[in-house]
TINUVO-679137 format. One record per residue (C-alpha): x, y, z negated; residue number from 0. Coordinates in nm, 2 decimals. Last residue first. Layout:
+--------+--------+--------+-----+
!     px !     py !     pz !  nr !
+--------+--------+--------+-----+
!      X !      Y !      Z ! NUM !
...
+--------+--------+--------+-----+
***
This chain:
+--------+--------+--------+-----+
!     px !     py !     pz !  nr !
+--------+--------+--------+-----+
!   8.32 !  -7.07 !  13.71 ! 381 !
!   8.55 !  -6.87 !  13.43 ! 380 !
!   8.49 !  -6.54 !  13.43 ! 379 !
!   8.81 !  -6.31 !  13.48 ! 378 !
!   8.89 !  -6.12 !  13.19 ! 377 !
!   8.72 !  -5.77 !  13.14 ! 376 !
!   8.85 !  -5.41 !  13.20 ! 375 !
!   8.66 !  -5.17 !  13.03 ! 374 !
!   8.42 !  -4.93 !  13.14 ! 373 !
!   8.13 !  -4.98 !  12.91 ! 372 !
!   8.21 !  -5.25 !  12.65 ! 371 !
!   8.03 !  -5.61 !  12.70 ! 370 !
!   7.80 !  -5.78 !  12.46 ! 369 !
!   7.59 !  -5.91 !  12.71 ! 368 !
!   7.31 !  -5.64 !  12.56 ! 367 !
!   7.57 !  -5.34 !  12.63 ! 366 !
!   7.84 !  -5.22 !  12.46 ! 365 !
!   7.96 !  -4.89 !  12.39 ! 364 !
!   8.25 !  -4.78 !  12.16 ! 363 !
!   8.29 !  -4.46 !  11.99 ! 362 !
!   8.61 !  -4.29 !  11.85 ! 361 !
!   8.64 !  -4.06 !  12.10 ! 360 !
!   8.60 !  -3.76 !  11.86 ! 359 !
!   8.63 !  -3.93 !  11.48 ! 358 !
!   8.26 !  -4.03 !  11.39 ! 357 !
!   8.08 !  -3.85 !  11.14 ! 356 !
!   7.93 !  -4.00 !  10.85 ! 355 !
!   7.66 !  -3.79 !  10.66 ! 354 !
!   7.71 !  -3.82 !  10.26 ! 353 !
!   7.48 !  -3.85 !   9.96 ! 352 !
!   7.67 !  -3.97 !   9.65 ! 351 !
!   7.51 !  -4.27 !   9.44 ! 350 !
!   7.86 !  -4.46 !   9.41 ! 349 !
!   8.12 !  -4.23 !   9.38 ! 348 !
!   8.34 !  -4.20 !   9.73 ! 347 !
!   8.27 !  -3.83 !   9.76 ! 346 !
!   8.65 !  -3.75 !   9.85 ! 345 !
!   8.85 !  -4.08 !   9.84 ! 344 !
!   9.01 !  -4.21 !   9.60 ! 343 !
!   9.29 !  -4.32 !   9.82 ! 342 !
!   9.26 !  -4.18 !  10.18 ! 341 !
!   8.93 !  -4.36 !  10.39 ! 340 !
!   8.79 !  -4.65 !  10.50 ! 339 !
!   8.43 !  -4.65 !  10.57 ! 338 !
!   8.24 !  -4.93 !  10.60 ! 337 !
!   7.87 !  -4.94 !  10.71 ! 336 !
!   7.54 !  -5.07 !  10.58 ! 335 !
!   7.25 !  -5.06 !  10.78 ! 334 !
!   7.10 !  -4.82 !  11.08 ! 333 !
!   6.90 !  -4.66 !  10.79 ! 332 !
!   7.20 !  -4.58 !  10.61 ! 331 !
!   7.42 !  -4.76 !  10.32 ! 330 !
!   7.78 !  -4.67 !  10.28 ! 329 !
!   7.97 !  -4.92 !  10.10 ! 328 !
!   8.35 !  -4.67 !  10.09 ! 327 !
!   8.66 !  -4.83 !  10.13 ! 326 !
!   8.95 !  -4.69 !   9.93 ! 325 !
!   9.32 !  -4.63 !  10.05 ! 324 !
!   9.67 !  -4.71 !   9.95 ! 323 !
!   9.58 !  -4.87 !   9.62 ! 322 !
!   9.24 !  -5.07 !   9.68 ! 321 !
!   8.96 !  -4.89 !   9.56 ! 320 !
!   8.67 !  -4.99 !   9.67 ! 319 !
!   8.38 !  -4.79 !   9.68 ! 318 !
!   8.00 !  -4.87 !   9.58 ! 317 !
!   7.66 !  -4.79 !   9.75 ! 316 !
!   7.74 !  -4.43 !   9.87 ! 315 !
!   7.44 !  -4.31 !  10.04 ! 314 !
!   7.35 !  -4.25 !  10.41 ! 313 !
!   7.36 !  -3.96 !  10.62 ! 312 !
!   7.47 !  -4.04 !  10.99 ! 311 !
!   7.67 !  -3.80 !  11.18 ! 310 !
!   7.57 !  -3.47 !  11.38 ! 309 !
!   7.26 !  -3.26 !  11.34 ! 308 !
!   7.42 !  -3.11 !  11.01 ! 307 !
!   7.63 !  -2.92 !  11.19 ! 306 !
!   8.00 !  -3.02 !  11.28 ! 305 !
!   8.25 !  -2.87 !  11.57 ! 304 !
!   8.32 !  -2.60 !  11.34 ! 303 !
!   8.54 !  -2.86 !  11.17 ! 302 !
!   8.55 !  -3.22 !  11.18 ! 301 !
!   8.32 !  -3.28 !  10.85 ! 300 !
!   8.39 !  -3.02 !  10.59 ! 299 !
!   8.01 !  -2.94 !  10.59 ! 298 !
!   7.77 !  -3.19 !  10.72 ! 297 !
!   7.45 !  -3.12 !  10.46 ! 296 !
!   7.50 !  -3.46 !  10.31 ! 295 !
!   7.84 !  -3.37 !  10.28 ! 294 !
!   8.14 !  -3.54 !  10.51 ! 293 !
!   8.30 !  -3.84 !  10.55 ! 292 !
!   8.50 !  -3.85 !  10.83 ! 291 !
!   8.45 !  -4.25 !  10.99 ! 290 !
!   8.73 !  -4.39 !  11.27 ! 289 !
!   8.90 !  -4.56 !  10.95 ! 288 !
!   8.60 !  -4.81 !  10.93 ! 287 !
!   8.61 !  -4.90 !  11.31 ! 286 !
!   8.31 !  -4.74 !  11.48 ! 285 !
!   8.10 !  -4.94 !  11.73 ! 284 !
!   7.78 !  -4.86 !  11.91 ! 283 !
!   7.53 !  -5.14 !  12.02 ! 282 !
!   7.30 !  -5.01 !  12.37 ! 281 !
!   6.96 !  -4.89 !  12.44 ! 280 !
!   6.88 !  -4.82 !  12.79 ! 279 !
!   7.02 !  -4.59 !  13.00 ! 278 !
!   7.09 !  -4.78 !  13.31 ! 277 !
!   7.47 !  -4.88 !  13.28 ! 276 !
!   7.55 !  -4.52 !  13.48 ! 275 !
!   7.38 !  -4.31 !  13.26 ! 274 !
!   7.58 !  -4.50 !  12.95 ! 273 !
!   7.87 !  -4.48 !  13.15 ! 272 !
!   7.86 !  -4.09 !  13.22 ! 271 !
!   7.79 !  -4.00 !  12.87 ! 270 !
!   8.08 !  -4.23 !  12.73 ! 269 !
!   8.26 !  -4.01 !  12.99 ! 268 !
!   8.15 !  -3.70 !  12.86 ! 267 !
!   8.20 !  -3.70 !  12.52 ! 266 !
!   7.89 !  -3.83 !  12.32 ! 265 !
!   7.79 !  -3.66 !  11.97 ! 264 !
!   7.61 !  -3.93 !  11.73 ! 263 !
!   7.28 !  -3.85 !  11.59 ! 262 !
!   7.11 !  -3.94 !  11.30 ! 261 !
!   6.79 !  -4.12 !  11.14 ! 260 !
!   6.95 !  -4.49 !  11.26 ! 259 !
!   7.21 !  -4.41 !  11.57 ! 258 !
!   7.05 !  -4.19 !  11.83 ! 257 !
!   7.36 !  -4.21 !  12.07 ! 256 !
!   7.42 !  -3.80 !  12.19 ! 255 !
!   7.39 !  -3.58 !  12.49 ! 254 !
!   7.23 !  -3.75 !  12.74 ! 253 !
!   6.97 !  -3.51 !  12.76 ! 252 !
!   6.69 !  -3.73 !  12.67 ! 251 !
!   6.89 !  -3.93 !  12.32 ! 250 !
!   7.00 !  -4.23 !  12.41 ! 249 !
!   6.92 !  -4.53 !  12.17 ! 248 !
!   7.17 !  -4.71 !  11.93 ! 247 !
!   7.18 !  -5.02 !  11.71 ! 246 !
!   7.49 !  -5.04 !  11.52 ! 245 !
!   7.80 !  -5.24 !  11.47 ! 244 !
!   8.13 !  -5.16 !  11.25 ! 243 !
!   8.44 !  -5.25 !  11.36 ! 242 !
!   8.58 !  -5.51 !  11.08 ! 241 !
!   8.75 !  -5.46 !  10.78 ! 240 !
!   8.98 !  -5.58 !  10.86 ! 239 !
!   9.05 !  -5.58 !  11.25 ! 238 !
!   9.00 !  -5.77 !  11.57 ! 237 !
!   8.76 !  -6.03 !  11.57 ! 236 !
!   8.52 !  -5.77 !  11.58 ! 235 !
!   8.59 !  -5.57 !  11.89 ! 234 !
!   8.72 !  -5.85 !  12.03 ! 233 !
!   8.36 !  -6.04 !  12.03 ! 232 !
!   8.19 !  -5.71 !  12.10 ! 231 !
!   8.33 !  -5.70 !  12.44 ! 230 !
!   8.70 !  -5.59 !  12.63 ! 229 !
!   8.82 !  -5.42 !  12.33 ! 228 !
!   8.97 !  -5.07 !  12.41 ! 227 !
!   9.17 !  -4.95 !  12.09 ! 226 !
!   9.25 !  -5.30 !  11.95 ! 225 !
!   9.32 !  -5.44 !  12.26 ! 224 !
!   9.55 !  -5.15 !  12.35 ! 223 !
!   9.74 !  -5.19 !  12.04 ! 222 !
!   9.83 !  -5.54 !  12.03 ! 221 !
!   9.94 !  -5.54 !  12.44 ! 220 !
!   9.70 !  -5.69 !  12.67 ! 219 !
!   9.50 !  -6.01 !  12.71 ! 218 !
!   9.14 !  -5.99 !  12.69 ! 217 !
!   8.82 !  -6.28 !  12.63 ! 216 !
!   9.01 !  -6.60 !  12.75 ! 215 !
!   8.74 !  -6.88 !  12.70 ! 214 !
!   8.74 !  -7.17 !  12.54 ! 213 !
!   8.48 !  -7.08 !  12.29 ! 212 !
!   8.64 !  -6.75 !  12.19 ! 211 !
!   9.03 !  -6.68 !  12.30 ! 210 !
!   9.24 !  -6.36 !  12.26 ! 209 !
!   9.51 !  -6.31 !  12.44 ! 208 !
!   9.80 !  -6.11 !  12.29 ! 207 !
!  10.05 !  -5.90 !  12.42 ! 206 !
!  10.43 !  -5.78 !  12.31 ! 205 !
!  10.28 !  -5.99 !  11.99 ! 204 !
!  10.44 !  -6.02 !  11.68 ! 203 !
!  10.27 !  -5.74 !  11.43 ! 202 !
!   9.91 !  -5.74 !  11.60 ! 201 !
!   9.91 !  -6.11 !  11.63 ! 200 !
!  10.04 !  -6.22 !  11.32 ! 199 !
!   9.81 !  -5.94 !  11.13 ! 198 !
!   9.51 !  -6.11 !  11.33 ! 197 !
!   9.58 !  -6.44 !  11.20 ! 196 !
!   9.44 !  -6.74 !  11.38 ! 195 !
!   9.73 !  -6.80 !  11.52 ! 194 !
!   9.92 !  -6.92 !  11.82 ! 193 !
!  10.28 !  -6.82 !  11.95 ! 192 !
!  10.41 !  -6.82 !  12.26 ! 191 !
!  10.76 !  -6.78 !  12.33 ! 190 !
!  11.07 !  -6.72 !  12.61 ! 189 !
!  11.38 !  -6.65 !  12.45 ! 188 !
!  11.54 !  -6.27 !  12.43 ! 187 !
!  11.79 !  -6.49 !  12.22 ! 186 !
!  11.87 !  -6.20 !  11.98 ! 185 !
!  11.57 !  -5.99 !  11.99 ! 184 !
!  11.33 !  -6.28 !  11.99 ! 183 !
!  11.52 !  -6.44 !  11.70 ! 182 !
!  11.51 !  -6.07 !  11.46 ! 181 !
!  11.14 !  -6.04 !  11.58 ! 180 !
!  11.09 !  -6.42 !  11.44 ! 179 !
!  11.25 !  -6.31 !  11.12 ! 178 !
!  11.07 !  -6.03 !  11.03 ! 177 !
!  10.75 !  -6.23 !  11.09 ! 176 !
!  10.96 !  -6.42 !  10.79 ! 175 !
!  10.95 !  -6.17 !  10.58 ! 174 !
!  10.57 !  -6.11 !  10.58 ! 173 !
!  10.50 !  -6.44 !  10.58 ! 172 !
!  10.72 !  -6.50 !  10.26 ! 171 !
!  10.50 !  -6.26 !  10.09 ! 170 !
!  10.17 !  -6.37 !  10.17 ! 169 !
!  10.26 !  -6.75 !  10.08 ! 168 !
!  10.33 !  -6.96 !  10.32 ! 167 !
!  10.17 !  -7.27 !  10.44 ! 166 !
!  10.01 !  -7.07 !  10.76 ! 165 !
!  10.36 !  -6.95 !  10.87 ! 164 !
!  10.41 !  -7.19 !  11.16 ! 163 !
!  10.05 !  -7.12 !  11.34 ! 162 !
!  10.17 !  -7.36 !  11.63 ! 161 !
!  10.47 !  -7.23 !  11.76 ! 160 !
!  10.62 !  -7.28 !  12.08 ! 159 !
!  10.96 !  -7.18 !  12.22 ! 158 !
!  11.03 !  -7.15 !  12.59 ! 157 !
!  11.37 !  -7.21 !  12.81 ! 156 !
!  11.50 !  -7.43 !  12.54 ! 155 !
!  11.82 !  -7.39 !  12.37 ! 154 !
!  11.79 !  -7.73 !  12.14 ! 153 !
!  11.98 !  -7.55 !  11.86 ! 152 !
!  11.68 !  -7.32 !  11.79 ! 151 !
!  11.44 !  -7.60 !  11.79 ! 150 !
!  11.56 !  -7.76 !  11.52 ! 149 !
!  11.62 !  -7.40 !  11.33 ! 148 !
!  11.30 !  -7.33 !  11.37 ! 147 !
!  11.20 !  -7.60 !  11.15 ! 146 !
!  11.47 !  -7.55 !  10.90 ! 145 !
!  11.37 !  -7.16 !  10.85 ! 144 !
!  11.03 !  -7.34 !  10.78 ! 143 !
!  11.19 !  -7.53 !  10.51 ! 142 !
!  11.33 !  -7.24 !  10.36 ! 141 !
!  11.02 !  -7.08 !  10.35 ! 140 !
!  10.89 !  -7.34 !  10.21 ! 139 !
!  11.11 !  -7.38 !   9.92 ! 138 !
!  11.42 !  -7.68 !   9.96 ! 137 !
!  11.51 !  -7.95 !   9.78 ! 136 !
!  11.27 !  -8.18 !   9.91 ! 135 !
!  11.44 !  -8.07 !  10.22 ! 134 !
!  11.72 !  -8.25 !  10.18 ! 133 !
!  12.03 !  -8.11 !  10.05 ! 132 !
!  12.40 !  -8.09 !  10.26 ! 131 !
!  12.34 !  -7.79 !  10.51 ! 130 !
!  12.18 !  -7.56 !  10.25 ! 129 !
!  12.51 !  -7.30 !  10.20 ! 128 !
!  12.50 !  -7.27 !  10.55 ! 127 !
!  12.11 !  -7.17 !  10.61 ! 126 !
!  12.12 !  -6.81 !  10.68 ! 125 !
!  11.94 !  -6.85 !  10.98 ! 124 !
!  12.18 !  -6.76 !  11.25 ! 123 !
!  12.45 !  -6.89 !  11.03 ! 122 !
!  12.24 !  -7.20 !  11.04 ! 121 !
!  12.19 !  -7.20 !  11.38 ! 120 !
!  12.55 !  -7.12 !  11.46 ! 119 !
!  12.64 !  -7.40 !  11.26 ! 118 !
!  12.42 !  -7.65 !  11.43 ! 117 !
!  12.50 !  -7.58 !  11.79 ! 116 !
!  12.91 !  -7.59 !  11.66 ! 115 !
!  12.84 !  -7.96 !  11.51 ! 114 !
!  12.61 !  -8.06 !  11.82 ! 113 !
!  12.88 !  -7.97 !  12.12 ! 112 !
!  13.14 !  -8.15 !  11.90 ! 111 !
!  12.93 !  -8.43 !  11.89 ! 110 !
!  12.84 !  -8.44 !  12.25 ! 109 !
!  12.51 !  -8.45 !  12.32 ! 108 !
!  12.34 !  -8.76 !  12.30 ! 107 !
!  11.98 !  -8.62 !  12.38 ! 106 !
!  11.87 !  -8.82 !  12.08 ! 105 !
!  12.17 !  -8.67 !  11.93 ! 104 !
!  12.06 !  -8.36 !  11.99 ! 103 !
!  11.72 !  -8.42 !  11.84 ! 102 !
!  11.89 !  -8.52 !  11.54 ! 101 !
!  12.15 !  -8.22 !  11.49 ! 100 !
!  11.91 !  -7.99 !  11.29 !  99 !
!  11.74 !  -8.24 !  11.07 !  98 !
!  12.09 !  -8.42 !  10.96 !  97 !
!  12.24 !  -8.10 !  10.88 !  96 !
!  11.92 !  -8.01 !  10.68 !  95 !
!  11.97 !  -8.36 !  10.50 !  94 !
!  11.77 !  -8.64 !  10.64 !  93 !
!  11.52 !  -8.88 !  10.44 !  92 !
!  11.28 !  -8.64 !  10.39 !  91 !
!  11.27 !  -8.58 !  10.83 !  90 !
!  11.09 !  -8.27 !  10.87 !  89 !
!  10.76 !  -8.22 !  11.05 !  88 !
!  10.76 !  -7.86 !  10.95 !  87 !
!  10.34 !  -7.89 !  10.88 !  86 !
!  10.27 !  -7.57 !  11.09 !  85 !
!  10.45 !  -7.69 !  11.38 !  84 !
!  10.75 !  -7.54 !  11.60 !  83 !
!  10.79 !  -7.65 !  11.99 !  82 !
!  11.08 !  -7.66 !  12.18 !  81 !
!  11.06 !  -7.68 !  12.57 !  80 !
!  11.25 !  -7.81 !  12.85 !  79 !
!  10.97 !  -7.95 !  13.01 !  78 !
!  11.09 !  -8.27 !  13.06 !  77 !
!  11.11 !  -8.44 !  12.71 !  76 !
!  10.74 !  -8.35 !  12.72 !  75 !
!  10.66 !  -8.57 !  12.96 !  74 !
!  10.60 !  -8.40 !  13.30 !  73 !
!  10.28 !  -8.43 !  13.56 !  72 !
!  10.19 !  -8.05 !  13.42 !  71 !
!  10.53 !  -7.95 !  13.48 !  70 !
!  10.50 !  -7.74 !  13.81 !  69 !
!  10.79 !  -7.59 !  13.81 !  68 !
!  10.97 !  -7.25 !  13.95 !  67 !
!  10.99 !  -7.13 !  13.58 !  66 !
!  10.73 !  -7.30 !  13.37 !  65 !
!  10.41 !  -7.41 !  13.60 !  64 !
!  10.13 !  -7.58 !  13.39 !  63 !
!   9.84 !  -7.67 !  13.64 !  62 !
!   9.43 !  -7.72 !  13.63 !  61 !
!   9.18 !  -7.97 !  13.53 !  60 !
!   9.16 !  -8.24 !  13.27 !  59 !
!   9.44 !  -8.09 !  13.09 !  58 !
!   9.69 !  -8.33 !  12.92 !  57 !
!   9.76 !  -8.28 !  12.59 !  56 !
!  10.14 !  -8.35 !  12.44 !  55 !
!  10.28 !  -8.18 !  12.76 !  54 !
!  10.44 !  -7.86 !  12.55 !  53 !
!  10.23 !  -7.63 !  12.75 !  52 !
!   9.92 !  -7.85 !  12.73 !  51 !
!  10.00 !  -7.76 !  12.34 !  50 !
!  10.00 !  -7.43 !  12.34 !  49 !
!   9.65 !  -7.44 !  12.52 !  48 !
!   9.51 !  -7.67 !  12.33 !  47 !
!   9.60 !  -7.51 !  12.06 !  46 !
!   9.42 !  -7.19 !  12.16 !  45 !
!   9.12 !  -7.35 !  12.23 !  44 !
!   8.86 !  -7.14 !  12.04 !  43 !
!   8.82 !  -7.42 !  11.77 !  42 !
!   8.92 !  -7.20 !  11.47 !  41 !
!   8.92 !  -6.88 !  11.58 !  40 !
!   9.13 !  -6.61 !  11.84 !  39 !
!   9.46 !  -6.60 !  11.87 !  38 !
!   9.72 !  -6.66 !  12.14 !  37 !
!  10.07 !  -6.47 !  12.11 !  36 !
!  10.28 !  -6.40 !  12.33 !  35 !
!  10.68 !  -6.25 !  12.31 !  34 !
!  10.76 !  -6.24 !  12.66 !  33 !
!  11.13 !  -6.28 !  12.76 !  32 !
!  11.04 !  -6.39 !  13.10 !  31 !
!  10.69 !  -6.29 !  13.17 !  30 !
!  10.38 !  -6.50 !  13.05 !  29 !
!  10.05 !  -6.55 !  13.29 !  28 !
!   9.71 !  -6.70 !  13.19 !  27 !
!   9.44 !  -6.85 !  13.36 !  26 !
!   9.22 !  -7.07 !  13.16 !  25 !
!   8.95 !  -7.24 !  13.38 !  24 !
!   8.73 !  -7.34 !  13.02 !  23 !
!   8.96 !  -7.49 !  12.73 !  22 !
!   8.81 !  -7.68 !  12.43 !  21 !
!   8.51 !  -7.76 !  12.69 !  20 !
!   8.16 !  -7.76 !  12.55 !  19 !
!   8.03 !  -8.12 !  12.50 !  18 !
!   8.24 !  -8.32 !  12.28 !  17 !
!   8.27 !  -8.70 !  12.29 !  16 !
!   8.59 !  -8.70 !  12.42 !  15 !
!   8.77 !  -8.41 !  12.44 !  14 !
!   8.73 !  -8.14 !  12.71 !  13 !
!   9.00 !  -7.95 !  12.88 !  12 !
!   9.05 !  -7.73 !  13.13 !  11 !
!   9.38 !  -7.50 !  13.27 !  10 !
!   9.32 !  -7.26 !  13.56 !   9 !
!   9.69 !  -7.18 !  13.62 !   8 !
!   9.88 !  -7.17 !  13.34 !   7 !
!  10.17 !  -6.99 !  13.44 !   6 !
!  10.50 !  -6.96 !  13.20 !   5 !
!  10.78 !  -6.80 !  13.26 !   4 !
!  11.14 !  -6.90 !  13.15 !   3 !
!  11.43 !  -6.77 !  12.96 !   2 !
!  11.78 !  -6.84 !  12.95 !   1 !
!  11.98 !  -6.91 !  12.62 !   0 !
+--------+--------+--------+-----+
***
């Protein structure tokens, strides 16, 4: 099965009778062999997106190049793509054979050629023994396994799925985002893949581009978005609970972010940006697990490094305890913040005093546009 890039080069679209575009200049490129996904919320045009790909939208502006081919003129019979939907789009009528072998028949392939493309995919799949039933017959994740099956025995340079896994239950996602690594790995296939779940994309993904509004906020791999969002937007959308947001002023030696009725320490480069964006007030971040608890007073914090100068103090409001770690209500004069730390954690019991102290480089910086100091930022659309 050979793989293809993808380019979308510039791609805009706007429904009828709506006034902000569903997609805004969207430039995007996918390597060979890529696994992608595109997330972002309901309404942020990633669908649009995957589905100019596939040729069932047609952009208003812009091109759709897979391989050395400018498809965006194509039908979608000429793209020599494969696209999996939420809804499985089964035929009730048809038997699982039947499903898997119909588009190939369409095609009229060969009917040997369709009997051996069908039993590898269901070997592939682990489908043999449901060949013969019909899908009423069948649980959802089996049906699902059936839907990527149909596209599976088309061999397409590039596979498309359109939040496949949103029927299932949180137990059958989780096995079968096992599943689509397994495929990847073994066909090494071209594919995009769009949710609105932020587990999908962090677990699937060799990179993900987020989307907001039409727009393409960051695309880079899981990990490296969630450490350096581009803006507040990604910093947000990204992670549960989610990064934590407060006002802060600089302090007259550049030192530390006046955060509420504490302090928070600087390292040098966050220093150096905030001089260098004007020194004017500016929103810090802290993800919840980037928090130490400490005492009121600031002992046990991070080490000799701590006083009670550093962190925010604040009070316990309620903790919860979730199994493999507890999140901690803390109010402060800044507003409430999240903290998750180690199960049961140390000084979690509602009432306490405590002073938070971020983790060393744990801070984020973003200015009034919502933009992080010194990251790298998507291209802005026209």
């Amino acid at each position: 099965m050979s793989a293809s890039a993808v380019r979308l080069v510039r791609l805009t679209k706007t429904y009828a009778g709506q006034s902000r575009p569903a997609l805004l200049s969207l430039s995007l490129d996918v390597a060979p062999g890529e696994f992608l996904v595109l997330v972002g919320p309901s309404g942020c045009g990633k669908s649009t997106a995957l589905r100019s790909i596939a040729g069932l939208e047609e952009p208003d502006e812009g091109q759709v190049w897979i391989g050395d081919r400018d498809v965006t003129g194509l039908a979608p019979r000429e793209r020599d793509v494969a696209m999996v939907f939420q809804s499985y789009a089964l035929y009730p009528h048809m038997s699982v054979r039947e499903n898997l072998a119909f588009g190939l028949k369409l095609r009229k392939t060969p009917a040997a050629e369709i009997a051996r493309r069908v039993g590898e995919a269901a070997e592939t799949l682990g489908l043999t023994s449901y060949l013969d039933r019909k899908p009423r017959a069948l649980s959802g994740g089996e049906r699902q396994r059936v839907a990527l099956g149909r596209a599976i025995v088309r061999r397409p340079s590039v596979f498309l799925f359109d939040e496949p896994l949103s029927n299932l239950d949180a137990q059958l996602r989780t096995h079968m985002r096992g599943e689509l690594h397994r495929l990847h790995r073994q066909f090494g296939a071209t594919m995009i893949y769009v949710t609105h779940d932020q587990v999908e994309a962090m677990t699937l993904g060799d990179r993900i581009a987020v989307l907001d509004k039409g727009l393409l906020q960051q695309v880079d791999t899981p990990l490296a978005v969630y450490d350096r969002p581009a803006n507040r937007f990604v910093a947000g959308f990204l992670g549960s609970p989610a990064m934590n947001f407060l006002a802060a002023t600089r302090s007259p030696d550049g030192a530390t972010a006046r955060v509420g009725d504490g302090a928070f320490r600087l390292d040098p480069a966050d220093a150096a940006r905030w001089r260098e964006a004007g020194g004017g007030p500016l929103t810090v971040g802290v993800r919840p697990e980037h928090f130490v608890v400490a005492a009121a007073d600031g002992a046990d914090a991070v080490g000799a490094a701590a006083s009670a100068a550093d962190g925010l103090p604040g009070r316990v409001e309620f903790a919860e305890a979730l199994g493999a770690e507890t999140l901690l209500h803390v109010e402060t004069a800044a507003g409430r913040v999240v903290v998750r730390g180690a199960p049961g954690a140390a000084r979690g019991a509602a009432g306490n005093r405590v002073r938070l102290v971020p983790a060393p480089g744990a801070l984020r910086l973003f200015d009034d546009a919502g933009r992080a100091l010194g990251a790298v930022h998507a291209p802005a659309a026209p």
